[in-house]
VEXTIMAR-673625 format. One record per residue (C-alpha): z, y, x; residue in three letters. Coordinates in steps of 0.001 Angstrom, whole numbers, padded with zeros to 6 digits, always signed. Each point is the difference from the previous one (the first is absolute). Example, Ala and Ser with C-alpha at 12.3 -4.5 7.8 and 13.67 -1.06 7.14 Angstrom:
BEGIN
+007800-004500+012300ALA -000660+003440+001370SER 
***
This chain:
BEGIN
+027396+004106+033837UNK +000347+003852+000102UNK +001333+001367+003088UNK +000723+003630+000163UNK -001415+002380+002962UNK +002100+003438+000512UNK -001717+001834+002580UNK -003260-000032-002108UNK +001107+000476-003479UNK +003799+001115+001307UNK -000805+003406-000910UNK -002482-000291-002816UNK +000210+002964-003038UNK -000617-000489-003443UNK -000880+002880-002086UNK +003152+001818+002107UNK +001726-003167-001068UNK +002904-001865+001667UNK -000377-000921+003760UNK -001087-003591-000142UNK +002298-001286+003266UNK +001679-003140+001112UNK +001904-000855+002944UNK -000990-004150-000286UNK -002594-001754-000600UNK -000199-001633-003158UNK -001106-003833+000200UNK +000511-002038-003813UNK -001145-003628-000461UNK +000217+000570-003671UNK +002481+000805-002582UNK +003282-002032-001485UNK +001783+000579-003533UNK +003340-000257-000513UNK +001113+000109-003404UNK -001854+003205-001014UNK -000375+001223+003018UNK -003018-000285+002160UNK +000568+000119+004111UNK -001994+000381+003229UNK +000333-002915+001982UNK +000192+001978+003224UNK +002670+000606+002392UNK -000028+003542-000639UNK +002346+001581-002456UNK -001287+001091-003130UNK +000517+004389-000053UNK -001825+000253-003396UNK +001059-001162-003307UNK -003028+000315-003294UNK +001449-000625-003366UNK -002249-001324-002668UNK +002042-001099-003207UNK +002457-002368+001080UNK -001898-001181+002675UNK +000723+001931+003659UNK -002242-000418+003342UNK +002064+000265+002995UNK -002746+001142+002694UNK -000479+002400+002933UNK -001285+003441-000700UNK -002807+000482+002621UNK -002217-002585-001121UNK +000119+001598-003916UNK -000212+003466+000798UNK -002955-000719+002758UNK -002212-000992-003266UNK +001697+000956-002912UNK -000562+004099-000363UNK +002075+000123-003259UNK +003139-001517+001713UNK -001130+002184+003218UNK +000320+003144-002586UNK +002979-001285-001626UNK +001790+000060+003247UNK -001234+003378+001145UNK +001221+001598-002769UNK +002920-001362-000075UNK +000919+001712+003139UNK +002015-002609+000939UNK -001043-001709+003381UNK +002522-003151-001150UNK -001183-000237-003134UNK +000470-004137-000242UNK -000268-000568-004085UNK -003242+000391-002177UNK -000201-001071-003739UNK -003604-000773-001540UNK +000742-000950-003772UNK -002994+000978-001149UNK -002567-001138+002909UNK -002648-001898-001901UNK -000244-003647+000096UNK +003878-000194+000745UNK +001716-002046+002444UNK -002452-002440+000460UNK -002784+002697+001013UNK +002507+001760+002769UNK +000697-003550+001327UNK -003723-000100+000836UNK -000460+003261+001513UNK +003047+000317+001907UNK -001428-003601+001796UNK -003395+001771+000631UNK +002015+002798+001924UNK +001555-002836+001895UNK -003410-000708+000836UNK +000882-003704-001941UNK -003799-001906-001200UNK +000163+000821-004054UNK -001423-002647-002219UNK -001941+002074-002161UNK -000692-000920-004003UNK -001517+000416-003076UNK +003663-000133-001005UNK +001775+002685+002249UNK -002886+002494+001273UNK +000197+002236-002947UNK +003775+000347+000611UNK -000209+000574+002922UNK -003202+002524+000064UNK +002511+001892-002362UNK +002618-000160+002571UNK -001851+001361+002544UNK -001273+002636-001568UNK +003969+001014-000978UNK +000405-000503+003786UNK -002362+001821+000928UNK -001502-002436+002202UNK -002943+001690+000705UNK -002303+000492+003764UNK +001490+002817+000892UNK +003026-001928+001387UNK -001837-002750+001517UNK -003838-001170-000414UNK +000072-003643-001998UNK +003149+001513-002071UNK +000809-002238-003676UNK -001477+002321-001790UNK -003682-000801+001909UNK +000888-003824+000215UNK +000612-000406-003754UNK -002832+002266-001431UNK -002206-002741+002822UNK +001513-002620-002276UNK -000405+001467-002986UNK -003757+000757+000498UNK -001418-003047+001811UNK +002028-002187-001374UNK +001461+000406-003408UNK -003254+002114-001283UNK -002277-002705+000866UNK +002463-003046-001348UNK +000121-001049-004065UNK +002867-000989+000259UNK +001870+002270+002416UNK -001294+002652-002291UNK +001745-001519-003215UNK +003206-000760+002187UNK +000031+003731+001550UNK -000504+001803-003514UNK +002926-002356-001185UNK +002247+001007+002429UNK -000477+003656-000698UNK +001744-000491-003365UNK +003409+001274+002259UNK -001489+002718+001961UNK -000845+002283-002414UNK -001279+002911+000362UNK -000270-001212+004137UNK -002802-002320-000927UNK -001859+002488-001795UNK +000281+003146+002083UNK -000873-002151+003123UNK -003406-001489-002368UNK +000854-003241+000570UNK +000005-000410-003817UNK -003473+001391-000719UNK -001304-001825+003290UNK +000955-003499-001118UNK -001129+000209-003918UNK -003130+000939+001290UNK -000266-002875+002102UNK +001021-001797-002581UNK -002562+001161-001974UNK -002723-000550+002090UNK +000878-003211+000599UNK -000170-000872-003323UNK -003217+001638-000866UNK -001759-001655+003240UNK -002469-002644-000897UNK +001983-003316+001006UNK -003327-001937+000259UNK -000283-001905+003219UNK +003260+001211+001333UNK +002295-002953+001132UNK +003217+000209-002018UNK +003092-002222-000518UNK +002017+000091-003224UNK +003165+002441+000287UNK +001324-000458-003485UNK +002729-001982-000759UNK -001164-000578-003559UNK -003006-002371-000440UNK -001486+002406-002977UNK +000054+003218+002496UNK -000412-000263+003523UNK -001325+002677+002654UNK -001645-000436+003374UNK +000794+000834+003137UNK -002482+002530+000932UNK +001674+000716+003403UNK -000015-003303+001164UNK -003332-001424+001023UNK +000876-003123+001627UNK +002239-001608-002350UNK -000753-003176-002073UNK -002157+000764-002932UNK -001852-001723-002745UNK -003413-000289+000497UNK -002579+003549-000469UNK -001321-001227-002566UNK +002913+000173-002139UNK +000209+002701-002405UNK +002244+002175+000779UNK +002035+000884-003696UNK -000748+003935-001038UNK +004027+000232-000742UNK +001529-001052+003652UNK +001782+003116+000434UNK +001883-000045-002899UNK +002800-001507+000676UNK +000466+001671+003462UNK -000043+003125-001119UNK +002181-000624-003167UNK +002840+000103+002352UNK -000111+003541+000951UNK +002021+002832-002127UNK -001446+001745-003122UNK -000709+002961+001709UNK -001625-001728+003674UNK -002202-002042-002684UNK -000961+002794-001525UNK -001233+001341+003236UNK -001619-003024+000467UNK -001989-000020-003736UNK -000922+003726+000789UNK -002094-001094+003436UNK -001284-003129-001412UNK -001395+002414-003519UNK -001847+002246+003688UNK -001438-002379+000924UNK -001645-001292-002787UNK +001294-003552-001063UNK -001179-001165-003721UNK +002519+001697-002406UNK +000816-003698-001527UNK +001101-001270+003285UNK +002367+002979+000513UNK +001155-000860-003859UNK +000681-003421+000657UNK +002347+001133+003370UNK +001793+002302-002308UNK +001047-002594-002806UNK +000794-001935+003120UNK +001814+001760+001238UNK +002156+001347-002994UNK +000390-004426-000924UNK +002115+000620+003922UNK +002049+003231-001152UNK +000399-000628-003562UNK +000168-003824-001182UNK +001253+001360-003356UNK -003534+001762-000349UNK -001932-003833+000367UNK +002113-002112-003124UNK -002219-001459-002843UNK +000756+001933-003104UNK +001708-001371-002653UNK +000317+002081-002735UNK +003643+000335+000705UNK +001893+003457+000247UNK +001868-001604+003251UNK -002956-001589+001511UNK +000791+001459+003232UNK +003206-002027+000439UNK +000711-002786+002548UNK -003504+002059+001460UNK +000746-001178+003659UNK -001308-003405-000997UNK -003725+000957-001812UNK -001227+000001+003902UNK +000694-003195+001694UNK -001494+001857+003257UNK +002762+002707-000489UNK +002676-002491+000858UNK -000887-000603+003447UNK -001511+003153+000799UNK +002276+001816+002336UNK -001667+003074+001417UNK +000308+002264-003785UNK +003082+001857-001460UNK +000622-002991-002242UNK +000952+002701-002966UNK +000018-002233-003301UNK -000408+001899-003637UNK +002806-001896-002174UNK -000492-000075-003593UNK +001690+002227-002707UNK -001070+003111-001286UNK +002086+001812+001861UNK -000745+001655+003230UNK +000112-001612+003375UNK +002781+000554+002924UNK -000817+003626+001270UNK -000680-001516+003691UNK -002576-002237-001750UNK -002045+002100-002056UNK -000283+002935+002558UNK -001643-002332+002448UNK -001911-001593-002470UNK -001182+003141-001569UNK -001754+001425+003109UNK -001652-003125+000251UNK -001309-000190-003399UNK -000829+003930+000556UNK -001957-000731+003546UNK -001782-003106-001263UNK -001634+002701-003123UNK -000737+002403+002443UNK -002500-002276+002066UNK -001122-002170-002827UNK -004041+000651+000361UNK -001791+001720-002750UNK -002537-002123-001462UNK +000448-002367-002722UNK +000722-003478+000545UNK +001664+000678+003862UNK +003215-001795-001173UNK +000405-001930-003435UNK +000999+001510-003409UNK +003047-002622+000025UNK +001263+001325+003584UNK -000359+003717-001227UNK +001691-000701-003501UNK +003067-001569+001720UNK -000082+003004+003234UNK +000408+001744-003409UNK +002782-001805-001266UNK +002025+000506+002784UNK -000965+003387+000527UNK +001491+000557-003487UNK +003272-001800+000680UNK +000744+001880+003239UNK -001642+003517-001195UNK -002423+000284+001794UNK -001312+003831+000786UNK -001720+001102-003661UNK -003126+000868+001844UNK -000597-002919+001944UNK +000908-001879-003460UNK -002792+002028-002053UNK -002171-001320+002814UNK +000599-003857-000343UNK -000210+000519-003766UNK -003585+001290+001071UNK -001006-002730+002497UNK +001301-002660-002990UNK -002146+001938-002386UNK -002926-000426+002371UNK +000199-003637-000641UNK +001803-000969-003129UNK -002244-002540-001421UNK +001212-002169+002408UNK +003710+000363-000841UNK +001802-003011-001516UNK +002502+000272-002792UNK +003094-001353+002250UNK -001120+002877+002770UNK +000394+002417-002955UNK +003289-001059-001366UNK +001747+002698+001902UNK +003944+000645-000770UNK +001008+003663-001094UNK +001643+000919+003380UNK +000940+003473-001780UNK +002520-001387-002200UNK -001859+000695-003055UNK +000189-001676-002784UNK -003219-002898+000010UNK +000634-002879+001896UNK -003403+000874+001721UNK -001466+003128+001248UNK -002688+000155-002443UNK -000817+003567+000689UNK -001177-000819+003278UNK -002378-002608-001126UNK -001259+002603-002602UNK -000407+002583+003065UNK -001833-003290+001952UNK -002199+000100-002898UNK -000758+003616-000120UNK -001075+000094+003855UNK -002249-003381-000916UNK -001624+001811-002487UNK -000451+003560+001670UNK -001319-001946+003011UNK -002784-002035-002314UNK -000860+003399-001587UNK -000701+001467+003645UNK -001602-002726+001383UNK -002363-000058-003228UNK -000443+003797-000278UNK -000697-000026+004140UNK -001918-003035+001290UNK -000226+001496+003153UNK +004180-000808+000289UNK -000713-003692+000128UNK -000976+000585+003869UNK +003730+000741+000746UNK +000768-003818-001009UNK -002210-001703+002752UNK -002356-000497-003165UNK +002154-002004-002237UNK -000791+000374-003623UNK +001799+000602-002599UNK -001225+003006-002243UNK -003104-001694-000922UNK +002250-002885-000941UNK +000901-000494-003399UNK +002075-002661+000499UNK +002945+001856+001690UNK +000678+001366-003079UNK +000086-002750-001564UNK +002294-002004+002603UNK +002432+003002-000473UNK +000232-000244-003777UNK +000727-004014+000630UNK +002750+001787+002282UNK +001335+001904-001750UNK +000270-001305-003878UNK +001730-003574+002359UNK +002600+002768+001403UNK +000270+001216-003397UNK +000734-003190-000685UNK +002790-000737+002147UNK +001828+003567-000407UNK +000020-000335-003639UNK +003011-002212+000512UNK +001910+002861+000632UNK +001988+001310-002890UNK +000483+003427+001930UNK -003906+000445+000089UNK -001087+002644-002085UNK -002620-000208-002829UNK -001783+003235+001433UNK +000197-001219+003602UNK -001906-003626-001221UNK -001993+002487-001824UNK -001366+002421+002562UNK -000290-002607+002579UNK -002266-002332-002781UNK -001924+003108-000620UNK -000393+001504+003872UNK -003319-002511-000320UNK -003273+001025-001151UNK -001335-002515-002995UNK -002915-001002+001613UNK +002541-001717+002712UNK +000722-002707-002686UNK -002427-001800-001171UNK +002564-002830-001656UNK +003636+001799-000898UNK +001485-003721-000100UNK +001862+000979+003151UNK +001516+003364-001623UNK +000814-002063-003289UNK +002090-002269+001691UNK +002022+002779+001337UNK +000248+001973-003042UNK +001408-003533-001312UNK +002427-000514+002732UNK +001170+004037-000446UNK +000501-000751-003631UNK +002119-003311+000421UNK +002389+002035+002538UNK +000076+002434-002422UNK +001168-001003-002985UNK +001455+003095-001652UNK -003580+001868-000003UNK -000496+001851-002489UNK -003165-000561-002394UNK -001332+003077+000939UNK +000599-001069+003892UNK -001418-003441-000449UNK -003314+001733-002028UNK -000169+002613+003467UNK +000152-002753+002266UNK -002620-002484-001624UNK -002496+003100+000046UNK -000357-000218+003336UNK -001861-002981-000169UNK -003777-000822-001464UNK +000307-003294-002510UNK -003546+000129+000453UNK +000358-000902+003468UNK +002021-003039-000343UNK -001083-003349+000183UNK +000177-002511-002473UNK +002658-001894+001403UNK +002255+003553+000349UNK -001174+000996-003729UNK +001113-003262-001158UNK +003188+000399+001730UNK +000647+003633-001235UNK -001083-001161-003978UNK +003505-001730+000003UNK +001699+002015+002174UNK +002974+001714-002336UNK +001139+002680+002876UNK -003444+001812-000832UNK +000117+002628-002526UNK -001790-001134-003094UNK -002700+002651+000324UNK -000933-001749+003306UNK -000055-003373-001097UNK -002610+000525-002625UNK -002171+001546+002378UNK +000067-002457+002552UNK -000719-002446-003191UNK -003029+001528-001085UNK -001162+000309+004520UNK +000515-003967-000282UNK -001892-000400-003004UNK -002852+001851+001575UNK +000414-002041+003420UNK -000328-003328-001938UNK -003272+001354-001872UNK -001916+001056+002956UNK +001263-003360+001714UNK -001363-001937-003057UNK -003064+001743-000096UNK -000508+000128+003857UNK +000112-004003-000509UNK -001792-000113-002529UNK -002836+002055+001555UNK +000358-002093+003142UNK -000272-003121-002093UNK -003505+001320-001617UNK -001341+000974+003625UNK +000774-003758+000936UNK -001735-001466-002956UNK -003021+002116-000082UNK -000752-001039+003231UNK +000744-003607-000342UNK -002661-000072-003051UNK -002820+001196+002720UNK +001794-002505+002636UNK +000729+003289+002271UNK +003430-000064+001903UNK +001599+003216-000301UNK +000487+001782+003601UNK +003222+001786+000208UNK +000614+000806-003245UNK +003833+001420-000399UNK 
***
């Protein structure tokens, strides 16, 4: 209960402000609504009226202007002593923020939240709520809140940071932004061992202690506590308070493949078209707001679902979507292997579909480059978003290949560059190149289907590979067959081009037999792959043969041969 006293703060001045004055006392036991109106319940008339939207405050003027010093100003200025009518459209946290600090100048007990302090700590700072009206004003009562409370609360901290989503730029001006993601972030770097915690999560996969609560019911200390708790608390929060978040976290010095895994987390939350098993299929994203099972009854994201056509998404779609996809590359950490090749490839796909900044794109391409051996062929089947005239971007996977390749040549050239990866090898690695071949001549493979592919496109992207990367060309011979069965009307001078591109000496038997009676080959081709088989069988016979000797010979002496291949 707030009672007003005139003789001591009758004749109080405010920065030459409006007398603040009353002729009664002021005595409220709390406040009534009516329709969309809010009301005193005193037996004093109401003399002031605050607008806010369609909502209006009926209240009495002293008890405002005694602790508010913008509607003190506001009524100085006005110079009108009966000035009765005040409209605050644009006071932060809205309606629901005045209702709460018009009751604290009632002198009304506030029920104080993780919920409504931010709004509110907004609205007193539009107020003007500050001591030098009256010591214990809002604006010292909420920052109290807000530091000994919120700060030192997990979850009060995640709730808080939400609810600054609508009180732009409020929330950041006032810090209450930066102060919560980097409580948030210390929290989550803190070592949970021996702390007593209780399960937050609603999902059974990610769940999050409470690390403000000490006395709640919790599993025993000896439970591990899982490295990826916070997850799904902070995959609530906006793209751009998340990225806040990932920025403190990278400070403070979490492993990079923890902060990778939050990422992909969180993008499975934003964008459950980013998180459906490839198919091979130009319209794979389709129906994409059932590949996540969890996506369903998730309720706390923006729920924006990529349909499936080549065409580009609603406008109010892809611009949300696209800042998203935009943040999550900006704060995807640097070394290799931080997120997965198949989460970067289809960040990439997207990123194509909804154009994406160039640069930003260039830099994926990079990232996907850094890691291609671990691509899959269904990751790679990319649709031509540009409208060209493939079925499949295949230049892109020919530019993926170029950054694989400059980044092996780097990495060889510069040993000392391996130190940047957290030690992961790869340069001294032979295999890589040969996993990317595999890749490759399989994608060659499947894009050979399409009649609009090019010959020089299958051509250059056959050749980008060095030939010591293929040490068997089986792979790249059953692509050159598929190209040539989906394209019929080759010329023999186009069929000879294409079958060059292939070794017959490094096919197996089973492919030269195959190729022998294979009539889409040009003639030319056919004998030489004849005369590689002949020459396979030989050394096999005589590889047998010389095996066969070895065994005798050593039977004669009663010796059994040891590993003898």
């Amino acid at each position: 209960m707030w009672e007003s006293e005139t003789e001591s703060v009758g004749g109080r001045d405010y920065n030459k402000g409006a007398l603040c004055s009353s002729k009664h006392s002021v005595k409220s036991d709390g406040f009534e609504q009516r329709g969309q109106s809010w009301h005193v319940a005193t037996d004093i008339p109401s003399d002031f009226l605050v607008q806010i939207g369609d909502v209006s405050f009926h209240l009495h003027k002293y008890p405002l202007l005694s602790r508010s010093g913008k509607m003190n100003r506001v009524v100085y200025e006005s110079h009108d002593a009966e000035l009765n009518t005040m409209v605050l459209d644009d006071l932060p946290g809205g309606p629901e923020a005045f209702e709460l600090a018009a009751k604290f100048c009632y002198g009304i007990a506030l029920d104080l939240t993780a919920t409504n302090i931010s709004g509110l700590r907004c609205a007193a700072e539009y107020l003007e709520m500050t001591e030098d009206l009256e010591e214990g004003n809002l604006i010292f009562k909420t920052e109290a809140f807000l530091s000994y409370v919120v700060l030192s609360s997990w979850r009060d901290s995640i709730l808080v940071l939400k609810s600054c989503e609508k009180l732009s730029p409020w929330a950041e001006n006032l810090q209450i932004v930066r102060r919560c993601s980097e409580s948030i972030a210390w929290k989550a770097c803190a070592n949970p061992k021996g702390i007593r915690w209780a399960y937050t999560g609603k999902t059974p996969k990610v769940s999050s202690p409470k690390l403000n609560d000490m006395k709640d019911s919790s599993p025993s200390r000896n439970q591990q506590v899982p490295p990826d708790w916070w997850f799904e608390d902070v995959s609530i929060l906006r793209i751009d308070h998340f990225v806040r978040v990932i920025t403190a976290i990278k400070v403070k010095g979490m492993r990079f493949e923890l902060i990778g895994a939050a990422i992909m987390h969180y993008a499975s939350k934003w964008l459950p078209g980013l998180i459906k098993e490839g198919t091979g299929i130009v319209d794979e994203e389709s129906n994409s707001s059932n590949s996540n099972g969890s996506s369903s009854s998730w309720k706390g994201g923006l729920h924006m679902i990529v349909t499936g056509t080549k065409d580009d998404p609603p406008t109010f779609q892809a611009k949300d979507q696209r800042m998203i996809i935009e943040s999550l590359i900006s704060i995807i950490p640097p070394q290799k292997d931080s997120v997965s090749c198949s989460f970067l490839l289809r960040l990439l796909r997207m990123a194509n579909r909804l154009k994406v900044a160039p640069a930003l794109v260039t830099e994926l391409e990079k990232r996907v480059g850094m890691q291609f051996e671990q691509a899959t062929v269904a990751d790679l089947l990319i649709p031509s978003y540009n409208k060209s005239e493939t079925l499949y971007d295949v230049d892109l996977v020919q530019r993926l290949l170029e950054h694989f390749l400059v980044q092996e040549q780097m990495e060889s050239s510069s040993p000392s560059r391996q130190q940047m990866y957290e030690g992961t090898q790869r340069a001294t690695n032979p295999k890589a190149k040969m996993r990317v071949a595999r890749l490759v001549d399989s994608y060659l493979t499947e894009v050979s289907r399409d009649k609009n592919l090019s010959l020089t496109k299958f051509q250059v992207l056959a050749e980008a590979l060095p030939e010591s990367a293929r040490t068997c060309d089986d792979g790249l011979y059953r692509a050159i067959d598929s190209y040539l069965k989906a394209h019929p009307t080759l010329s023999e001078h186009e069929r000879k081009r294409l079958c060059r591109l292939m070794d017959c000496q490094k096919l197996s038997i089973d492919a030269c037999m195959h190729a022998a009676q294979n009539e889409r080959l040009p003639l030319r081709i056919v004998v030489q792959v004849l005369f590689s088989e002949q020459v396979k069988i030989s050394n096999a016979i005589a590889n047998s043969s010389l095996k066969e000797a070895g065994e005798n010979h050593f039977q004669d002496y009663d010796i059994k041969p040891k590993n003898i291949t």
